[in-house]
N, CA, C and O atoms as a GROMACS GRO file, in nm:
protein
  480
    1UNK      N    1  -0.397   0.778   1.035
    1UNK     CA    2  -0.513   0.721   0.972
    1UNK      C    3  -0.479   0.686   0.829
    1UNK      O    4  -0.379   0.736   0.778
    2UNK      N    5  -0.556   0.602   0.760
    2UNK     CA    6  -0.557   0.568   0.645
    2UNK      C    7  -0.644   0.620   0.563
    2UNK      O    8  -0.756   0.595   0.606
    3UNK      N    9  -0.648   0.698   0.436
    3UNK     CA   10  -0.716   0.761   0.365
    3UNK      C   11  -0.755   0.660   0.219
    3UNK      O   12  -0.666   0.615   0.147
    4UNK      N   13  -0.880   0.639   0.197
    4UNK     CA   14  -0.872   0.555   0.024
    4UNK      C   15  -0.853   0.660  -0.047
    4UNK      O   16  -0.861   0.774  -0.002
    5UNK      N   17  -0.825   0.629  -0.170
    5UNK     CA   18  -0.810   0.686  -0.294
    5UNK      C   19  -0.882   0.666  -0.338
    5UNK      O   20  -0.933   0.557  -0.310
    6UNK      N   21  -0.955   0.762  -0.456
    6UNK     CA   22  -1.031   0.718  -0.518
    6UNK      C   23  -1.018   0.757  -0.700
    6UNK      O   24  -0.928   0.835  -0.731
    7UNK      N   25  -1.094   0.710  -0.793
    7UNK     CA   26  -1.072   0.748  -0.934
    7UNK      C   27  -0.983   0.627  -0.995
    7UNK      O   28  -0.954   0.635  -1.115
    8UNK      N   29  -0.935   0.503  -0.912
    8UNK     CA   30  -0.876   0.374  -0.967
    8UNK      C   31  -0.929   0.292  -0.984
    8UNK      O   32  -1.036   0.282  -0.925
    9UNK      N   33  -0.897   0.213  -1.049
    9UNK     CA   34  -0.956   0.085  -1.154
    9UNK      C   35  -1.034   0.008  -1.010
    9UNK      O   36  -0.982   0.030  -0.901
   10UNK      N   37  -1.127  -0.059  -1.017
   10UNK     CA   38  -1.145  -0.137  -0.892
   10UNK      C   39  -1.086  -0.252  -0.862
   10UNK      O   40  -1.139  -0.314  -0.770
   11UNK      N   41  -0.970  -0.309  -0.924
   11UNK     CA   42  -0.854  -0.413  -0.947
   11UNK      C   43  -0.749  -0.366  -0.814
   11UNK      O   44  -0.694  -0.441  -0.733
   12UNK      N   45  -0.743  -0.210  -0.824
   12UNK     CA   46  -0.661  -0.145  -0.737
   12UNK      C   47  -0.703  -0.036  -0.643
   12UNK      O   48  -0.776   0.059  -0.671
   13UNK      N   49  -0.612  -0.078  -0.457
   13UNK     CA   50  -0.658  -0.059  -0.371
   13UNK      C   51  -0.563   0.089  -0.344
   13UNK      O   52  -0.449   0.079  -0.300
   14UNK      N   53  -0.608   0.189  -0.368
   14UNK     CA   54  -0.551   0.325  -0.310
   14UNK      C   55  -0.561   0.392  -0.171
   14UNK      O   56  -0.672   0.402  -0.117
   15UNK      N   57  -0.460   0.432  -0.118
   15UNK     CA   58  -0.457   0.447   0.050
   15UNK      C   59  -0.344   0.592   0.058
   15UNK      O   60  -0.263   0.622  -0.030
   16UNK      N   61  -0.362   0.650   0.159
   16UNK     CA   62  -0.256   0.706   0.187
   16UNK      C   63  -0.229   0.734   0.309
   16UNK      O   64  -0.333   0.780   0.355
   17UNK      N   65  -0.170   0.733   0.367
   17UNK     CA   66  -0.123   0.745   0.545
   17UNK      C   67  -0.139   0.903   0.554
   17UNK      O   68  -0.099   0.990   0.477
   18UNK      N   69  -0.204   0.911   0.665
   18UNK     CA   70  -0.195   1.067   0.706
   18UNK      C   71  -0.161   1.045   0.859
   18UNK      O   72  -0.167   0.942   0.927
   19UNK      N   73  -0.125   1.173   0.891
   19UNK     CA   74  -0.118   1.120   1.062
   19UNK      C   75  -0.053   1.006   1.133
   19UNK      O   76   0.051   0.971   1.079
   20UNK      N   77  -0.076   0.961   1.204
   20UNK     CA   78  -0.004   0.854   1.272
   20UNK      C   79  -0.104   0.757   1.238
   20UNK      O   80  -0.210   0.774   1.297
   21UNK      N   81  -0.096   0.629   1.134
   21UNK     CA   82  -0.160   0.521   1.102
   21UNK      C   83  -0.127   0.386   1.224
   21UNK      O   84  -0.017   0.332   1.240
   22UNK      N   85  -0.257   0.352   1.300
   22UNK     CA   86  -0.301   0.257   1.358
   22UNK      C   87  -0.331   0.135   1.335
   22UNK      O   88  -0.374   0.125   1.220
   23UNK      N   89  -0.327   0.007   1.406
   23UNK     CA   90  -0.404  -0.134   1.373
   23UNK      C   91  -0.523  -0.095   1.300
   23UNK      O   92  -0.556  -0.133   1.188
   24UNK      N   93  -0.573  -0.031   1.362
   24UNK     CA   94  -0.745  -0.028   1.366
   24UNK      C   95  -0.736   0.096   1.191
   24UNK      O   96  -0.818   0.172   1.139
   25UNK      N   97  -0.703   0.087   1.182
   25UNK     CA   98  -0.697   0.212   1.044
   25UNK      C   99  -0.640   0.067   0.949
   25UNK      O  100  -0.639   0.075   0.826
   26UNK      N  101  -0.603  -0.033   1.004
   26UNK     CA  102  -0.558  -0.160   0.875
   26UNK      C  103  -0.688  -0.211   0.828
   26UNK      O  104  -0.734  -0.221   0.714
   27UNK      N  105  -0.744  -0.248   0.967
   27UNK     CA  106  -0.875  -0.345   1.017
   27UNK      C  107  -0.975  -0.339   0.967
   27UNK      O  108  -1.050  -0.424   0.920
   28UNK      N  109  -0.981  -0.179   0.980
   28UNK     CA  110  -1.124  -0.072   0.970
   28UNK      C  111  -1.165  -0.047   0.854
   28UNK      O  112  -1.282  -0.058   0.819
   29UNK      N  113  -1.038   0.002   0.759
   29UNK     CA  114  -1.019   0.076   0.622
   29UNK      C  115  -0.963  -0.038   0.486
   29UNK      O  116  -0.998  -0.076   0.374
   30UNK      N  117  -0.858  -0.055   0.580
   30UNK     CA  118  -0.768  -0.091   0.409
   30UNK      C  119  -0.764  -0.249   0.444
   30UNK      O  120  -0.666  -0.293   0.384
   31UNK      N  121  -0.820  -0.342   0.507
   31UNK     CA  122  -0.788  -0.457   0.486
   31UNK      C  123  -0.973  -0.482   0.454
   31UNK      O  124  -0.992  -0.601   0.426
   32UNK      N  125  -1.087  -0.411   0.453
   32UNK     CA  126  -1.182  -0.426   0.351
   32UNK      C  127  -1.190  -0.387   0.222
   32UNK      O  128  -1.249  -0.449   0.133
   33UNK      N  129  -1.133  -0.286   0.211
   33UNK     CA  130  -1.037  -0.274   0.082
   33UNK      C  131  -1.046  -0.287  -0.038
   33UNK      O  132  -1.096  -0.245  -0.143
   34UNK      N  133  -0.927  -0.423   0.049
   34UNK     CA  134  -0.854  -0.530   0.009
   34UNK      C  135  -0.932  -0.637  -0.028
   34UNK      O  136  -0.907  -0.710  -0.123
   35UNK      N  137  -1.048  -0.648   0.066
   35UNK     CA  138  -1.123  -0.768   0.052
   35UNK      C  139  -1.224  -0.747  -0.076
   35UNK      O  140  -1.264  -0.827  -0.160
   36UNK      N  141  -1.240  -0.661  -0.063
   36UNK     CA  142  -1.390  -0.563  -0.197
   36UNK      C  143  -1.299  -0.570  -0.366
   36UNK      O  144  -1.348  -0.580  -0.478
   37UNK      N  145  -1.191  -0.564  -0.332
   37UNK     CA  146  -1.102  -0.576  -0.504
   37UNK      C  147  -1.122  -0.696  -0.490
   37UNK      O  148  -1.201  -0.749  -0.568
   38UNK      N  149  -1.045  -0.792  -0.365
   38UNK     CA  150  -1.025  -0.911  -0.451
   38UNK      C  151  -1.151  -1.026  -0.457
   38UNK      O  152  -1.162  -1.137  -0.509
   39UNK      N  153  -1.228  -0.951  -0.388
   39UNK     CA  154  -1.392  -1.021  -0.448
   39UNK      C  155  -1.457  -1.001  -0.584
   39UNK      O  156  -1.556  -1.048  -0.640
   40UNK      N  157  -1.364  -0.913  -0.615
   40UNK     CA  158  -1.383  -0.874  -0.755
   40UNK      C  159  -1.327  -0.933  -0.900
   40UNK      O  160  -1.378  -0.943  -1.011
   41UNK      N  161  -1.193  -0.969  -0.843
   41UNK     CA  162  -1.058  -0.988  -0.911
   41UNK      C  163  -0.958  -1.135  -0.798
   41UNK      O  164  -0.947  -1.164  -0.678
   42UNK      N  165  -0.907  -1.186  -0.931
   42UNK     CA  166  -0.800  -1.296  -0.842
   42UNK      C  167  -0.720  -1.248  -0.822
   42UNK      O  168  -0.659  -1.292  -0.724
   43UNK      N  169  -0.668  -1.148  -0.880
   43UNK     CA  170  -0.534  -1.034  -0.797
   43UNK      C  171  -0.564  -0.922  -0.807
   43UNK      O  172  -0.630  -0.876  -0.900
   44UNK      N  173  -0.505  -0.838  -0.683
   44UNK     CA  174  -0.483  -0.718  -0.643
   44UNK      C  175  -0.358  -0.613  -0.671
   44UNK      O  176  -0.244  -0.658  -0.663
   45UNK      N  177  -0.373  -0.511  -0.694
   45UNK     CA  178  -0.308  -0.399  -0.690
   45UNK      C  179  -0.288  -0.303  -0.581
   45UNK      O  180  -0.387  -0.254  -0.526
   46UNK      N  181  -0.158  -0.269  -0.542
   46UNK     CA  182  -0.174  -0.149  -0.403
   46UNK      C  183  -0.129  -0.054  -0.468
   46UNK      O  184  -0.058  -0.078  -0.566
   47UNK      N  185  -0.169   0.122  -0.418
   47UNK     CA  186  -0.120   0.209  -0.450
   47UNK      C  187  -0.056   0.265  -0.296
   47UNK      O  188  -0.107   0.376  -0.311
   48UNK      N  189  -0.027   0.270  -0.242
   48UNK     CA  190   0.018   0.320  -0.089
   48UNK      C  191   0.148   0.456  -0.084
   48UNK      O  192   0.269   0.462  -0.107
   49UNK      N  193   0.061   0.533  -0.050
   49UNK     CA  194   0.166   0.658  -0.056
   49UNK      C  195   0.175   0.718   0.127
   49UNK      O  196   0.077   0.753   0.192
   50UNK      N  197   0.307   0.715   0.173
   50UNK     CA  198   0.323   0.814   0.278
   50UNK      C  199   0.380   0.906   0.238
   50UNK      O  200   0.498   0.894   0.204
   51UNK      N  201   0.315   1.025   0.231
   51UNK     CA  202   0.397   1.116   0.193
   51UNK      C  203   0.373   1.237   0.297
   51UNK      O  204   0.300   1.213   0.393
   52UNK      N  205   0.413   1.328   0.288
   52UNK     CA  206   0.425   1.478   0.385
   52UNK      C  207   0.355   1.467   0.518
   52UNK      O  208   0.411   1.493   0.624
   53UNK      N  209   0.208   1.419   0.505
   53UNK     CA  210   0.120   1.444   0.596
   53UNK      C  211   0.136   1.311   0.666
   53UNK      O  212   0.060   1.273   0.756
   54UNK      N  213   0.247   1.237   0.615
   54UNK     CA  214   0.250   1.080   0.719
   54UNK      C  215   0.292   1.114   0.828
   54UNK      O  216   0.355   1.216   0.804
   55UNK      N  217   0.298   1.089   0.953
   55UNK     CA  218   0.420   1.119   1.074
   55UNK      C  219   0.445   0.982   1.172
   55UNK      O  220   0.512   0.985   1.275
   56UNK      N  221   0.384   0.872   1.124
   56UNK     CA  222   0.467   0.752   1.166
   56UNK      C  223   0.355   0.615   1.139
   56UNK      O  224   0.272   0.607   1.049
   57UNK      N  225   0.379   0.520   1.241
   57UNK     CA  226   0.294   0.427   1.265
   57UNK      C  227   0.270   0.404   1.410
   57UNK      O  228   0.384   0.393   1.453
   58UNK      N  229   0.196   0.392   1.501
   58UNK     CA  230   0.160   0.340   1.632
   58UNK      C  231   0.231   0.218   1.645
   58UNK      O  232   0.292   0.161   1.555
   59UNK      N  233   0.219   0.170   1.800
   59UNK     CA  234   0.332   0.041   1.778
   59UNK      C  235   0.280  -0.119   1.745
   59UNK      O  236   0.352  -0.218   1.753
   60UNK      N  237   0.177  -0.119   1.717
   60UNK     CA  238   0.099  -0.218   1.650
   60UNK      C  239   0.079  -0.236   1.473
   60UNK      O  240   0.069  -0.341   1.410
   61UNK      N  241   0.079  -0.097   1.423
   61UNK     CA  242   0.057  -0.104   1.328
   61UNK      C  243   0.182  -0.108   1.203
   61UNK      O  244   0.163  -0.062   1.090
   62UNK      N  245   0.282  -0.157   1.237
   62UNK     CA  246   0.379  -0.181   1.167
   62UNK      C  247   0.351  -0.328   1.141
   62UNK      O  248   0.349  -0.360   1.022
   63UNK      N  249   0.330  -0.422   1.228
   63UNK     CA  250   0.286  -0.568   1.244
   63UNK      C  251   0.180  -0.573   1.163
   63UNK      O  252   0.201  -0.637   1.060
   64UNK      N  253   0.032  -0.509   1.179
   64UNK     CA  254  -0.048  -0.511   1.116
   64UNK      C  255  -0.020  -0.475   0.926
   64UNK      O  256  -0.108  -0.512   0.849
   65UNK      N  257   0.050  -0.435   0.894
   65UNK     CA  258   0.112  -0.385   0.788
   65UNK      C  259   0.168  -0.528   0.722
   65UNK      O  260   0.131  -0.575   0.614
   66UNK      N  261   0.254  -0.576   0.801
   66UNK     CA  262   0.338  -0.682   0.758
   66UNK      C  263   0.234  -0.796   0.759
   66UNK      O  264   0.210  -0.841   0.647
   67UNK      N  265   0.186  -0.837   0.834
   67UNK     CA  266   0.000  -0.933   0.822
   67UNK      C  267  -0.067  -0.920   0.674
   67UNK      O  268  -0.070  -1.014   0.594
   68UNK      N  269  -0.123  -0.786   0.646
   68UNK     CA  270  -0.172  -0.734   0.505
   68UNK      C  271  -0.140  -0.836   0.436
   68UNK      O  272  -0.213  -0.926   0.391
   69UNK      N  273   0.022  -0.812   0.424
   69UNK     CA  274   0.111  -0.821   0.312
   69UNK      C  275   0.119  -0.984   0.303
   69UNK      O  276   0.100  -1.037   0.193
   70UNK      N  277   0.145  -1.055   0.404
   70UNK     CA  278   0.142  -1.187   0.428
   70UNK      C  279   0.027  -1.250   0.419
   70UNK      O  280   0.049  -1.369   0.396
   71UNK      N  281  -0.079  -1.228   0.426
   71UNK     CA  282  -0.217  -1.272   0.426
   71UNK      C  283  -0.287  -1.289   0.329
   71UNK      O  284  -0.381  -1.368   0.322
   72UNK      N  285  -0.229  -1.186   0.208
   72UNK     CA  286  -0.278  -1.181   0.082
   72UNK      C  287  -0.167  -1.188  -0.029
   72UNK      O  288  -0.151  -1.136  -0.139
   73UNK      N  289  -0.062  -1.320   0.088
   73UNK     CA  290   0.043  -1.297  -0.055
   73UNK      C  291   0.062  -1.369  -0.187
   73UNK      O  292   0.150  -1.368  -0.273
   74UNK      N  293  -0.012  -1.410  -0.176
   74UNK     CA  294   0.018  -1.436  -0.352
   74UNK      C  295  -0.149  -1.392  -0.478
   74UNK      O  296  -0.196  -1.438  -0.582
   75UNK      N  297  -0.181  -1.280  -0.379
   75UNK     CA  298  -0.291  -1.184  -0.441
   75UNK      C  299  -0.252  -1.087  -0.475
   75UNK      O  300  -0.332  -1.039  -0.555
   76UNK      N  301  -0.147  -1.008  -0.456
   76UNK     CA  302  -0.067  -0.901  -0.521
   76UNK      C  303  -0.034  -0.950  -0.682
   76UNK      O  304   0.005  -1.061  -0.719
   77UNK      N  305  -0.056  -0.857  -0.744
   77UNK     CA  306   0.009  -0.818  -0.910
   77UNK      C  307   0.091  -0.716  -0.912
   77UNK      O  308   0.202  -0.727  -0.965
   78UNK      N  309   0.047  -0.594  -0.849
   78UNK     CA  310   0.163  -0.451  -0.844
   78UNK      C  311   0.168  -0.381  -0.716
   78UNK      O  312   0.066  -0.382  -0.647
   79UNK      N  313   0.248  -0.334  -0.684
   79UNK     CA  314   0.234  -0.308  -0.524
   79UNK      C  315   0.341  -0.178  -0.581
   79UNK      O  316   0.444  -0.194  -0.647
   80UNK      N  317   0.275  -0.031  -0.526
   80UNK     CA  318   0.369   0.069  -0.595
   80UNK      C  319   0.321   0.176  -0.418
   80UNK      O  320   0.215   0.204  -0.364
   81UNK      N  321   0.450   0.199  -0.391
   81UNK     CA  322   0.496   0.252  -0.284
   81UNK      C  323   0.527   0.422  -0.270
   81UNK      O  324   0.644   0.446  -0.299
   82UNK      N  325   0.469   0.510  -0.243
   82UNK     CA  326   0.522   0.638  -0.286
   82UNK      C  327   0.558   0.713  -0.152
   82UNK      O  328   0.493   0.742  -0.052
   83UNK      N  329   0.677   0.730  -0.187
   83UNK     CA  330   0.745   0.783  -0.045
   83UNK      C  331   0.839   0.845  -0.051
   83UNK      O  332   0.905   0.806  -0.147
   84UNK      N  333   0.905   0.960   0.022
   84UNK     CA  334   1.044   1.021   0.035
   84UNK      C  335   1.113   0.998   0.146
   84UNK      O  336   1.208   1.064   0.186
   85UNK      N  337   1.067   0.907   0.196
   85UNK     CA  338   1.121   0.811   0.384
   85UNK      C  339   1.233   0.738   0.323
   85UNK      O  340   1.207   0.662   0.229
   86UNK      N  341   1.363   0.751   0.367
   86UNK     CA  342   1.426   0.642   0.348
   86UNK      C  343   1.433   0.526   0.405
   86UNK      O  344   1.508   0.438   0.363
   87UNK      N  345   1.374   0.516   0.481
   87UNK     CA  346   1.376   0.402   0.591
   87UNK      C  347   1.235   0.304   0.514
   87UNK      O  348   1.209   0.184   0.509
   88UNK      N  349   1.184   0.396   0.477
   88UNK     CA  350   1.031   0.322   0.410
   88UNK      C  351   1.108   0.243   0.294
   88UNK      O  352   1.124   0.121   0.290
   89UNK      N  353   1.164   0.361   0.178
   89UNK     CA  354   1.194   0.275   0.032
   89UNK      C  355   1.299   0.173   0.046
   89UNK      O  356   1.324   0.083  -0.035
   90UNK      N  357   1.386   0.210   0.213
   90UNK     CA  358   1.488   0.083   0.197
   90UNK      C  359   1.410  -0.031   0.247
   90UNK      O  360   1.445  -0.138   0.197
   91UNK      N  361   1.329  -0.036   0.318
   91UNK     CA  362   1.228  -0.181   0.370
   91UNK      C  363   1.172  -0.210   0.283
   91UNK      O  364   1.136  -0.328   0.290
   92UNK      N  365   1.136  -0.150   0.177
   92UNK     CA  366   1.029  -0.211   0.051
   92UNK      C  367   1.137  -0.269  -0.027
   92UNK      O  368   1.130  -0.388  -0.061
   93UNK      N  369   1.241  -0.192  -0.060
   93UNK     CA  370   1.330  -0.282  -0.145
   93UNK      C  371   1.405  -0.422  -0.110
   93UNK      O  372   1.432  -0.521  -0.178
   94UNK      N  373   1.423  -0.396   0.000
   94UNK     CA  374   1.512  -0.500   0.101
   94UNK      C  375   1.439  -0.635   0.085
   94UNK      O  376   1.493  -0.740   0.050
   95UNK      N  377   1.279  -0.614   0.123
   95UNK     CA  378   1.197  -0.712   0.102
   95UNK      C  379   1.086  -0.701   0.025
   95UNK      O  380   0.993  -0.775   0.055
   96UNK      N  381   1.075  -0.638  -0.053
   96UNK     CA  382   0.977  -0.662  -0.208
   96UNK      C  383   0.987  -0.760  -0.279
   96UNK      O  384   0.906  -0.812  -0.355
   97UNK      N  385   1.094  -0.789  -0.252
   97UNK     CA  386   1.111  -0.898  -0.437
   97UNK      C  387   1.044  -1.050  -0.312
   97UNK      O  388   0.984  -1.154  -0.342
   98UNK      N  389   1.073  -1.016  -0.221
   98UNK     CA  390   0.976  -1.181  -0.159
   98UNK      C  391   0.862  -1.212  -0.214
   98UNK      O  392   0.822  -1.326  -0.231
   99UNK      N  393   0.788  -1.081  -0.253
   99UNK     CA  394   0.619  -1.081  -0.291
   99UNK      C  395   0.622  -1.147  -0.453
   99UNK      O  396   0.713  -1.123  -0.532
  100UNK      N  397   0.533  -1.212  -0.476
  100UNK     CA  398   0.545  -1.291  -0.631
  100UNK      C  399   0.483  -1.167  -0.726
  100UNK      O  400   0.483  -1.181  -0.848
  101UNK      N  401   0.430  -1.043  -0.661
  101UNK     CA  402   0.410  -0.954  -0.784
  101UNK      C  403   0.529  -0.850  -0.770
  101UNK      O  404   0.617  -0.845  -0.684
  102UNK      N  405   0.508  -0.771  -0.874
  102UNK     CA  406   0.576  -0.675  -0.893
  102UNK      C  407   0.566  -0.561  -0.762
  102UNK      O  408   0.457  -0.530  -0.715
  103UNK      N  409   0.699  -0.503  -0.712
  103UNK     CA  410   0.694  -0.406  -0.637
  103UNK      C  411   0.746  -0.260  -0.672
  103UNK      O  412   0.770  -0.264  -0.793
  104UNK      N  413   0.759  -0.207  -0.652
  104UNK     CA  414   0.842  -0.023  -0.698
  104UNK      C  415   0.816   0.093  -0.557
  104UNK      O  416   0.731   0.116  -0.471
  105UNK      N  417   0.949   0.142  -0.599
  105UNK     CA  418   0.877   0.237  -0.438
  105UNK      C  419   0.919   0.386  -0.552
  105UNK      O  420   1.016   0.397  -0.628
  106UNK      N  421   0.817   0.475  -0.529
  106UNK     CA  422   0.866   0.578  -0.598
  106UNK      C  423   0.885   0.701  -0.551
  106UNK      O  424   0.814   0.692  -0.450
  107UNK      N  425   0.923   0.801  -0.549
  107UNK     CA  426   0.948   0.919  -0.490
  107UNK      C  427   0.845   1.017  -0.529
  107UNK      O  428   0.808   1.045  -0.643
  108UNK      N  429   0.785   1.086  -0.364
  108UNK     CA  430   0.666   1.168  -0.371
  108UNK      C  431   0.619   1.221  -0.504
  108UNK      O  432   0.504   1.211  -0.544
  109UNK      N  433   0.730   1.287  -0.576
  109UNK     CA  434   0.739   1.369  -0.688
  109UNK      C  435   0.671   1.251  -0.811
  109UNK      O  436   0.559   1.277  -0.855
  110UNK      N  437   0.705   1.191  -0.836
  110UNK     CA  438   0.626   1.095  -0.884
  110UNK      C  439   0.501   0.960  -0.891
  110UNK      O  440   0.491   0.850  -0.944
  111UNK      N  441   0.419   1.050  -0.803
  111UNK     CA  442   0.326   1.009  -0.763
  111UNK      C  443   0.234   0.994  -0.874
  111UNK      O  444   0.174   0.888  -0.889
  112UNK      N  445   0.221   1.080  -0.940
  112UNK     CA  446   0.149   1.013  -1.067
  112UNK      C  447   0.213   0.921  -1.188
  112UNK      O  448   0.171   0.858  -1.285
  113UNK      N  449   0.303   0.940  -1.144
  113UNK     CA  450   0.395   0.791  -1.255
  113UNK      C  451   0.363   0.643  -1.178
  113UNK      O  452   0.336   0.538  -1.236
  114UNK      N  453   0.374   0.663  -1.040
  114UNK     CA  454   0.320   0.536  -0.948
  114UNK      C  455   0.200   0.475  -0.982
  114UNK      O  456   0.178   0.355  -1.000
  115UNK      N  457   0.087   0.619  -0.991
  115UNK     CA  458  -0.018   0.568  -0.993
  115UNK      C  459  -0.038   0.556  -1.137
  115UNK      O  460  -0.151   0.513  -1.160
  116UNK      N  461   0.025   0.575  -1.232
  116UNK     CA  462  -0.002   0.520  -1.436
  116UNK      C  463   0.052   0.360  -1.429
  116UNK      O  464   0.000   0.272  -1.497
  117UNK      N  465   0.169   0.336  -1.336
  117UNK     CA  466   0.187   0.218  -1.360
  117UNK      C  467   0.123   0.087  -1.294
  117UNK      O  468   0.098  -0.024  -1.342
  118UNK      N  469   0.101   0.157  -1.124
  118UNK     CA  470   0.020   0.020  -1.052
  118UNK      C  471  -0.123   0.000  -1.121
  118UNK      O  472  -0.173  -0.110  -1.101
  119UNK      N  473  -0.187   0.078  -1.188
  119UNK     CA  474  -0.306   0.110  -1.238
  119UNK      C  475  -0.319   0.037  -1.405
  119UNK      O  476  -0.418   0.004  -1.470
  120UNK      N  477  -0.150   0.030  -1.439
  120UNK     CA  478  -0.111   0.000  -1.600
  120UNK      C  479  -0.118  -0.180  -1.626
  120UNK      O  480  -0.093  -0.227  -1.737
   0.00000   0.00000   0.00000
């Protein structure tokens, strides 16, 4: 599932994966969001953390992920990634810099440096 965050600027969309995150946890949760900042704002901010309590994605919702990202791409300003997956920070790096905003993937432990800067 997808969890919001809350206590961020309303510019920026806070989430965190718990559990095994689904289509319907994109659909449901974080792609209204998405829609509620940028009705607000001409660009968006992500804060997206998998951390401990993540344990994967369903087999739809990796696609749905990559959609997000494509759908609203040139509505991103900061996109800050918090993760200790290597498989996660090497896919964000590999293909981050495609996105016209800024990306960063940061390590669990610095989860509040993630969130001073996507927020900054």
């Amino acid at each position: 599932m997808i969890e919001l965050l809350t206590d961020l600027p309303d510019n920026v969309v806070g989430a965190e994966a718990v559990g095994e995150v689904s289509t319907d946890d994109y659909r449901t949760v974080l792609e209204p969001a998405i829609a509620a900042a940028l009705g607000k704002h001409a660009k968006a901010r992500l804060l997206y953390v998998l951390g401990d309590r993540f344990e994967g994605y369903s087999a739809g919702a990796a696609w749905e992920d990559t959609k997000v990202g494509v759908e609203h791409w040139r509505s991103w300003e900061r996109i800050a990634v918090v993760t200790d997956r290597e498989w996660i920070a090497h896919g964000v790096k590999a293909f981050g810099w495609l996105l016209p905003g800024a990306v960063r993937v940061f390590p669990v432990a610095e989860r509040a440096d993630a969130t001073a800067w996507v927020a900054g």
